[in-house]
Backbone as CSV, one residue per row, in Angstrom:
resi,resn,N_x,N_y,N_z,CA_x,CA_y,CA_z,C_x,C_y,C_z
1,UNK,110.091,93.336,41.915,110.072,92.567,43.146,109.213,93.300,44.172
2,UNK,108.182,92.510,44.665,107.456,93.202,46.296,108.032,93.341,47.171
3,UNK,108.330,94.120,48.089,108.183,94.636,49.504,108.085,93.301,50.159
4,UNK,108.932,92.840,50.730,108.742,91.509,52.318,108.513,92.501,53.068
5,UNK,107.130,92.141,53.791,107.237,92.754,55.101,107.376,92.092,56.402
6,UNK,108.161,92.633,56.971,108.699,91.871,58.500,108.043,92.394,59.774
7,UNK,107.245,91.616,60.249,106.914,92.197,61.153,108.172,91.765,62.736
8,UNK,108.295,92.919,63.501,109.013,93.133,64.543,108.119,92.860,65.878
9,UNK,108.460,91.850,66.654,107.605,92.058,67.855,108.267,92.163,69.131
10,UNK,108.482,93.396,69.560,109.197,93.690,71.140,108.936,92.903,72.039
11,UNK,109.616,92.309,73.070,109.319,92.031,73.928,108.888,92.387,75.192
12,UNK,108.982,93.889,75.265,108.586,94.524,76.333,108.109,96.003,76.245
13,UNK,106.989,96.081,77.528,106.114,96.866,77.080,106.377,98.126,78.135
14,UNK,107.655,98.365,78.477,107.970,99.501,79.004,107.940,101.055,78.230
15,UNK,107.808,101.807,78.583,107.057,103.135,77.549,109.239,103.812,76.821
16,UNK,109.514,103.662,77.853,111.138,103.718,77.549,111.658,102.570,77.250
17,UNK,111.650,101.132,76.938,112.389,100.241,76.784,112.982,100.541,75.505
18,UNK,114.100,99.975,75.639,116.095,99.773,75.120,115.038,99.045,73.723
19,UNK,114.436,97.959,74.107,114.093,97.077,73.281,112.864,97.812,71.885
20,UNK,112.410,98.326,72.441,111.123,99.396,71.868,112.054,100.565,71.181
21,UNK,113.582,101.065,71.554,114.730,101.767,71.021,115.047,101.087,69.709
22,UNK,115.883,99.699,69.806,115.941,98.664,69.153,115.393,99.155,67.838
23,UNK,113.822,98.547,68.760,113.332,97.996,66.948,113.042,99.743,66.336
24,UNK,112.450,100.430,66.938,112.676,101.437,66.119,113.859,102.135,65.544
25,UNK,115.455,101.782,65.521,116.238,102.089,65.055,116.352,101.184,63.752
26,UNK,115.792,99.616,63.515,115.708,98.933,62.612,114.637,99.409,61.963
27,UNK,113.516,100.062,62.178,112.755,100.775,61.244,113.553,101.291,60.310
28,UNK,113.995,102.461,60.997,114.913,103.844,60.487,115.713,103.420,59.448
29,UNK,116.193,102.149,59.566,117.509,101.575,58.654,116.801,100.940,57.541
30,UNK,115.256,100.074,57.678,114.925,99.633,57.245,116.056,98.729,55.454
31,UNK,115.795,97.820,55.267,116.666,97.630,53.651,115.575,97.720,52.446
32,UNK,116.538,98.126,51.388,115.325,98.479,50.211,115.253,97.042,50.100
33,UNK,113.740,97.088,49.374,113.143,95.961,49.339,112.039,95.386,50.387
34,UNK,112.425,95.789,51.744,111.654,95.605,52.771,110.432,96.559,53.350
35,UNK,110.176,95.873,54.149,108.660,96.619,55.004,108.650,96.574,56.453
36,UNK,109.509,96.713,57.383,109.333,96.688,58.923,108.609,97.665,59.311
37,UNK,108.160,96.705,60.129,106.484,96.975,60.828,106.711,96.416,62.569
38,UNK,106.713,97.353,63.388,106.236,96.638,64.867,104.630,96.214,64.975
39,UNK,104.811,94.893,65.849,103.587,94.560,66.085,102.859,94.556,67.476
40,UNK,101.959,95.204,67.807,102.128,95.442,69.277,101.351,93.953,69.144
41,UNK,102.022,93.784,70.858,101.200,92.643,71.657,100.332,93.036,73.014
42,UNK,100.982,93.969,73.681,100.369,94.149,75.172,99.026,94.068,74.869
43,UNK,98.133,94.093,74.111,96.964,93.823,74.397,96.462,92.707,73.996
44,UNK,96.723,91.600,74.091,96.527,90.232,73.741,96.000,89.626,75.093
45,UNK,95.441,89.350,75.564,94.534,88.642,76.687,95.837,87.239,76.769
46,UNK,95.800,86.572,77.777,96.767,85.495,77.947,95.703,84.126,76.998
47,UNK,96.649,84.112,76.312,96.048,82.715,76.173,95.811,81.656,76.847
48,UNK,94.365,81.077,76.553,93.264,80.080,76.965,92.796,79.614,76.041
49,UNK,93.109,78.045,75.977,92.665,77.521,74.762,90.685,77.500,74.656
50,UNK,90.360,77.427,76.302,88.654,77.312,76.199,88.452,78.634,74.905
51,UNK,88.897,79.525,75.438,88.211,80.559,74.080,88.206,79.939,72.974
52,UNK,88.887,79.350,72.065,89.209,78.936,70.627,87.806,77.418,70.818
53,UNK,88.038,76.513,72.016,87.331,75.667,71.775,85.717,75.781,72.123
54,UNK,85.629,77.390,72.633,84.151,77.353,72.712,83.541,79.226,71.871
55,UNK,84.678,79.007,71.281,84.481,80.264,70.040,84.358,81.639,70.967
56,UNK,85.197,82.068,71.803,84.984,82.864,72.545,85.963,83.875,72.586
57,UNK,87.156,83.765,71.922,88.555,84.025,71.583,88.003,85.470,71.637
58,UNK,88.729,86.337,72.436,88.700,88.198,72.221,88.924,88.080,70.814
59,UNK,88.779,89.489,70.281,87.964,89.387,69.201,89.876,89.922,68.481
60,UNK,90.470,90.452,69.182,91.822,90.981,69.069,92.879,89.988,68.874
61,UNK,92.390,88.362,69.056,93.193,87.351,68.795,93.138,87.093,67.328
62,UNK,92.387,87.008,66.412,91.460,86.741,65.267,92.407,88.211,64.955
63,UNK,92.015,89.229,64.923,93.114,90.645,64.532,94.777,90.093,64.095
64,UNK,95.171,89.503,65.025,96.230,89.316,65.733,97.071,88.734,64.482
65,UNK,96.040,87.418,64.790,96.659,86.199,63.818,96.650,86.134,62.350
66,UNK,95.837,87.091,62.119,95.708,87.999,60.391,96.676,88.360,60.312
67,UNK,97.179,89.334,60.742,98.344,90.359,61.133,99.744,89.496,60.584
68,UNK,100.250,88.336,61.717,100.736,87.391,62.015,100.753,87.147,60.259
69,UNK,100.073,86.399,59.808,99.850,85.704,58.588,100.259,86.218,57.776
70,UNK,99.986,87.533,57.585,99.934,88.822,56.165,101.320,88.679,56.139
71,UNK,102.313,88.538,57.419,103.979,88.662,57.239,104.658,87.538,56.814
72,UNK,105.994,88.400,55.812,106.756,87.490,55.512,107.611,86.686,55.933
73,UNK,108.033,87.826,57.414,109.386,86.789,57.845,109.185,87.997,59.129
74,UNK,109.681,87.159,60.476,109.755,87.962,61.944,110.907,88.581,62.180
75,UNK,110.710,89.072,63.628,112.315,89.449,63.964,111.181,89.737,65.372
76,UNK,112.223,89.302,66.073,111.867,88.942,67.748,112.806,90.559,68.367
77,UNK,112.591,90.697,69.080,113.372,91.611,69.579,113.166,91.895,71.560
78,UNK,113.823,91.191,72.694,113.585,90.912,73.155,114.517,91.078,74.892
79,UNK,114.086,91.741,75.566,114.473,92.087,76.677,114.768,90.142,77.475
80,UNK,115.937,90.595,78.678,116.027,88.765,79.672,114.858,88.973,81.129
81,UNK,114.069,87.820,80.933,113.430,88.140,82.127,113.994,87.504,82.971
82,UNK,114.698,87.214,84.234,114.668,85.940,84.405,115.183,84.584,84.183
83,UNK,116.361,84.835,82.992,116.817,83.840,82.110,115.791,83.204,80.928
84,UNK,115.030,83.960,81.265,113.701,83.563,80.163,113.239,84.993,78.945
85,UNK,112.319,84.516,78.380,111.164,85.386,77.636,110.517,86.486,78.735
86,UNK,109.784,87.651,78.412,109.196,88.245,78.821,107.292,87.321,78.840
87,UNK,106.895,87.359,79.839,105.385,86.689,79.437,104.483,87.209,78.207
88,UNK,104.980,88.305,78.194,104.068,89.228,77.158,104.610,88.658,75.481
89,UNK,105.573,88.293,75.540,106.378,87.817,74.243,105.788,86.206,73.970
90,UNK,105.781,85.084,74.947,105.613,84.144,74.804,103.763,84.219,74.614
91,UNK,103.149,84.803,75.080,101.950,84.721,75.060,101.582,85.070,73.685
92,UNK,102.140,86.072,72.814,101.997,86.495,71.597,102.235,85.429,70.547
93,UNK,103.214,84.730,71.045,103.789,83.510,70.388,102.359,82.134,70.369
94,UNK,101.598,82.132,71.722,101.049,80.729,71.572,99.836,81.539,71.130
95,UNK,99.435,82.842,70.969,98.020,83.081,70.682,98.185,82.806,68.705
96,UNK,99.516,82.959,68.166,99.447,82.960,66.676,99.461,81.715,66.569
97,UNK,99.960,80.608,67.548,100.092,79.270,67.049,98.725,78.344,67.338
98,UNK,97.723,79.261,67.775,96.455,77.965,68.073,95.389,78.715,67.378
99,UNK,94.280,78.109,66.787,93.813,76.562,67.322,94.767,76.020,66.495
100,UNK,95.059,74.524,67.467,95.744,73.836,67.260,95.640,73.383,65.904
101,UNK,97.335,73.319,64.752,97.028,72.884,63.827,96.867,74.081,62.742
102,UNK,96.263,75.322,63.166,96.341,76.622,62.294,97.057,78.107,62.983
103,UNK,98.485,77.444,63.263,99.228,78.286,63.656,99.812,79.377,62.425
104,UNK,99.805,80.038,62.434,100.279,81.004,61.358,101.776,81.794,61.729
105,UNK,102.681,80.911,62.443,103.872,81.446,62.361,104.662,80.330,61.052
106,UNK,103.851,79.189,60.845,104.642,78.151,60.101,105.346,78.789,58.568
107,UNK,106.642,78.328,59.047,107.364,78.542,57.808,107.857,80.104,57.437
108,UNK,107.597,80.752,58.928,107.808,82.227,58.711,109.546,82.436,58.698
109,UNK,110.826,82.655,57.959,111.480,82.697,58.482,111.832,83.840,59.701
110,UNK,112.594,83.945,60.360,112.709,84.972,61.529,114.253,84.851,61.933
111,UNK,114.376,85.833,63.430,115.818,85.846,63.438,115.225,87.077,65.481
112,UNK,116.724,86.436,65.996,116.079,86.900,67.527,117.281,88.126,67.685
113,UNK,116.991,89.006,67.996,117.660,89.986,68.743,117.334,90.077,70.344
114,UNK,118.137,89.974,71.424,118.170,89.907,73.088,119.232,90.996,73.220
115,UNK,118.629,91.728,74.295,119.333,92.816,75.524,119.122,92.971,76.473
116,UNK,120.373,93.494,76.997,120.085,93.890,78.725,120.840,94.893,79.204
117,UNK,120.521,95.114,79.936,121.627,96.351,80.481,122.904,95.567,81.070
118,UNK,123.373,94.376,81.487,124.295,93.571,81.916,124.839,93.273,80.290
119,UNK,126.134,92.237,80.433,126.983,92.234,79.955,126.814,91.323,79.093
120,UNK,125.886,90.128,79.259,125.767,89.289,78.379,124.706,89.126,77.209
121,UNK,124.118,90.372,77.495,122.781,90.554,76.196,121.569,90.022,76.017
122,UNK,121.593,89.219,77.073,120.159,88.314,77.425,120.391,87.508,76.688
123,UNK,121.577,86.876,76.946,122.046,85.211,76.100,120.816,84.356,76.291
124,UNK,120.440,84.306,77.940,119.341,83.107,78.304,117.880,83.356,77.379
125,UNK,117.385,84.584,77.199,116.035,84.746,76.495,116.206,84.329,75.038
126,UNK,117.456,84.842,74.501,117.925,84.484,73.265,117.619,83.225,72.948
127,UNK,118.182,82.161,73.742,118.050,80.901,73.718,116.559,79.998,73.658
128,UNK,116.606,80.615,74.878,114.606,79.809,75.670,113.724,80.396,74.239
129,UNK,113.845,81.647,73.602,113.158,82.324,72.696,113.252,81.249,71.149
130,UNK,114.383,80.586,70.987,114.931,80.080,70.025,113.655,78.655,70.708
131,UNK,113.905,78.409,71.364,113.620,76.838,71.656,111.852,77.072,70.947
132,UNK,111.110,77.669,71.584,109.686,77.741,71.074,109.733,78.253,69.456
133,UNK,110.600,78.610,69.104,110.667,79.344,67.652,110.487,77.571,66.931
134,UNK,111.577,77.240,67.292,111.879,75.354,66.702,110.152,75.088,66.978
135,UNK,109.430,75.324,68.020,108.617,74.007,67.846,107.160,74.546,66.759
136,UNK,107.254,76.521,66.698,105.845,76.680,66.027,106.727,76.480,64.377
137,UNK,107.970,76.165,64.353,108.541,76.117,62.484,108.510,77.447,62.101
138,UNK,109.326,77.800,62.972,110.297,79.300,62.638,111.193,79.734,62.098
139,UNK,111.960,78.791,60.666,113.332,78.186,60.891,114.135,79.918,61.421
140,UNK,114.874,79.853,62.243,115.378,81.041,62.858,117.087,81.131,62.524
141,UNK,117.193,82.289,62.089,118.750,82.666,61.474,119.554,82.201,62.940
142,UNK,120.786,81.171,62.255,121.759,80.803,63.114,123.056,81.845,63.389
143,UNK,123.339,82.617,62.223,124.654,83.563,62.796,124.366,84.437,61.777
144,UNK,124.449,85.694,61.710,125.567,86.003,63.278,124.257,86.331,64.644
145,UNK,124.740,85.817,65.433,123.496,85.861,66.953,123.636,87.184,67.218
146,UNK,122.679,87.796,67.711,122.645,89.153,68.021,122.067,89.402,69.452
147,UNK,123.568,89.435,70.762,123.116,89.940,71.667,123.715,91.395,71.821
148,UNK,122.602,92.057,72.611,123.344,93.282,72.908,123.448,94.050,74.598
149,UNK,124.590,93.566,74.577,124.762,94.004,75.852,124.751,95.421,76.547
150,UNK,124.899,95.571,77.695,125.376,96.965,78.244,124.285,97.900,77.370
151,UNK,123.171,97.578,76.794,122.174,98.618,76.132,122.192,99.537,76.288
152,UNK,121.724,99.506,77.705,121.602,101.353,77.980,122.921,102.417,77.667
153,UNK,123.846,101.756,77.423,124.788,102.590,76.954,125.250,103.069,75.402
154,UNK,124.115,102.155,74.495,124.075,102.762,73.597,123.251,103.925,72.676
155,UNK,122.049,103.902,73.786,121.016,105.097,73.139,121.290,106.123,73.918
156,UNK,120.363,107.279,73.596,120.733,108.990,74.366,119.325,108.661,74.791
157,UNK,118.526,109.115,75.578,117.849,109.891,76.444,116.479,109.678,75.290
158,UNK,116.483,110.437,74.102,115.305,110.421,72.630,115.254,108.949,72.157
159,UNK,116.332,108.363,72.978,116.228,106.800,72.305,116.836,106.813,70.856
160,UNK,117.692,107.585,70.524,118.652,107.790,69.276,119.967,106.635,69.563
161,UNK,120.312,105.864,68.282,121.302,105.052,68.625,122.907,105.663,68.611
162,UNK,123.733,105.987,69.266,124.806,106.777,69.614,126.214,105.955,69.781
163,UNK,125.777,104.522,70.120,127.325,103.938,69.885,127.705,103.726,68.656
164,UNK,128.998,104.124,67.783,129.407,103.332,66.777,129.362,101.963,66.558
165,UNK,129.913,101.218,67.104,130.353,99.592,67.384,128.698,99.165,67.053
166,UNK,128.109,99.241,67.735,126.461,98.702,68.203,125.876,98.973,67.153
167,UNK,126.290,100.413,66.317,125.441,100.690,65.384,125.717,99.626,63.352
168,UNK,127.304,99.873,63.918,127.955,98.426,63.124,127.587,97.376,62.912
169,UNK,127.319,96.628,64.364,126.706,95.663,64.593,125.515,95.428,63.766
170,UNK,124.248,96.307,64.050,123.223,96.007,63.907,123.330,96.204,62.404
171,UNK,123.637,96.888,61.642,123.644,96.982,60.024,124.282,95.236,59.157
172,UNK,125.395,95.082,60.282,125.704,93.701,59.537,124.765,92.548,60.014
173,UNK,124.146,92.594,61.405,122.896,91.364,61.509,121.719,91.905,60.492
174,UNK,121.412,92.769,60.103,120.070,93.363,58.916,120.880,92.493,58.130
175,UNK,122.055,92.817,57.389,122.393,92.552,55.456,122.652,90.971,56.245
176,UNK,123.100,90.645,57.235,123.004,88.972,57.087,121.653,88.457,57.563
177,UNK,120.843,89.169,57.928,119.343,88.590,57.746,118.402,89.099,56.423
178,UNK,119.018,90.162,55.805,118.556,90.783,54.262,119.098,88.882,53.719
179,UNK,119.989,88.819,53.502,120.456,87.492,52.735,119.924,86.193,53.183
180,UNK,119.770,86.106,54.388,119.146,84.843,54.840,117.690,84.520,54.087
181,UNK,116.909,85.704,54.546,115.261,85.483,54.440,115.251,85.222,52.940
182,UNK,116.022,86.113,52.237,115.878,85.628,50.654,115.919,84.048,50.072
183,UNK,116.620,83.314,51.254,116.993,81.941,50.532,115.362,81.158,50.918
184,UNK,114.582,82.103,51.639,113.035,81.592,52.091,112.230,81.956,51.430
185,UNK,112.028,83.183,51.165,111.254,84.135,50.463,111.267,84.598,49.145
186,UNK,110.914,84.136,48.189,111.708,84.814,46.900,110.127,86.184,46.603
């Protein structure tokens, strides 16, 4: 059997972010069989469709959407802005889905992880994040949902994961997204 590789895309581009903690603790755990990979975005220019329709697209979009393609299945990982997405997250999202028609998230399965330092885990990004997942055909793991609240109280300082509970957590959303993606991916 090959290696699925998953690519991980943070939502935020803080040099300390919880979220940038996150996914590198899902590296670390990685499951046999797999390949997690972060994908940076901060350097993605905002999407403008004139580039694509007058062939002008930075040359890092075309990078991007290779990248995008080569993977088997996502994993969002994603700070609340706002009750929303981070801009930097959604922009990553519409630069893989155009030109219109050769979006290369289709049929990727995926699955959202949201945090915050508050109590509710960035329920709202979780959500708004889910809604655009539905429209590029993301089908996106329904349970178990993975918010994580109170973040900052689970890493040290090196960004090492230190709560038990949290660390629980995250091993049983992996083996129930290890099992999900399989029913996509053989």
């Amino acid at each position: 059997m090959a290696n699925k590789t998953v690519g991980i895309f943070v939502g935020s581009l803080r040099k300390d972010s919880f979220n940038k903690k996150i996914a590198n603790y899902l590296v670390s755990i990685t499951p046999e069989g797999y390949t997690f990979k972060i994908i940076e975005i901060g350097q993605l220019a905002f999407y403008n469709q004139d580039f694509d329709d007058e062939g002008t697209a930075p040359e890092n979009y075309a990078t991007f959407r290779e990248e995008v393609k080569a993977l088997d299945t996502v994993l969002f990982v994603t700070p609340e802005y706002n009750r929303s997405v981070p801009a930097v997250l959604k922009n990553a999202i519409d630069v893989a889905s155009r030109p219109y028609g050769k979006s290369v998230w289709d049929k990727k399965p995926g699955a959202v992880i949201s945090s915050s330092i508050g109590g509710i885990g960035g329920f709202g990004a979780n959500h708004h994040l889910r809604q655009s997942l539905v429209f590029v055909n993301v089908p996106t793991m329904a349970q178990p949902e993975m918010y994580c609240g109170n973040v900052a109280d689970s890493f040290d300082k090196e960004g090492k994961l230190t709560n038990k509970e949290t660390e629980k957590f995250f091993k049983g959303f992996l083996e129930a997204y290890v099992k999900w993606v399989e029913t996509f991916v053989k």
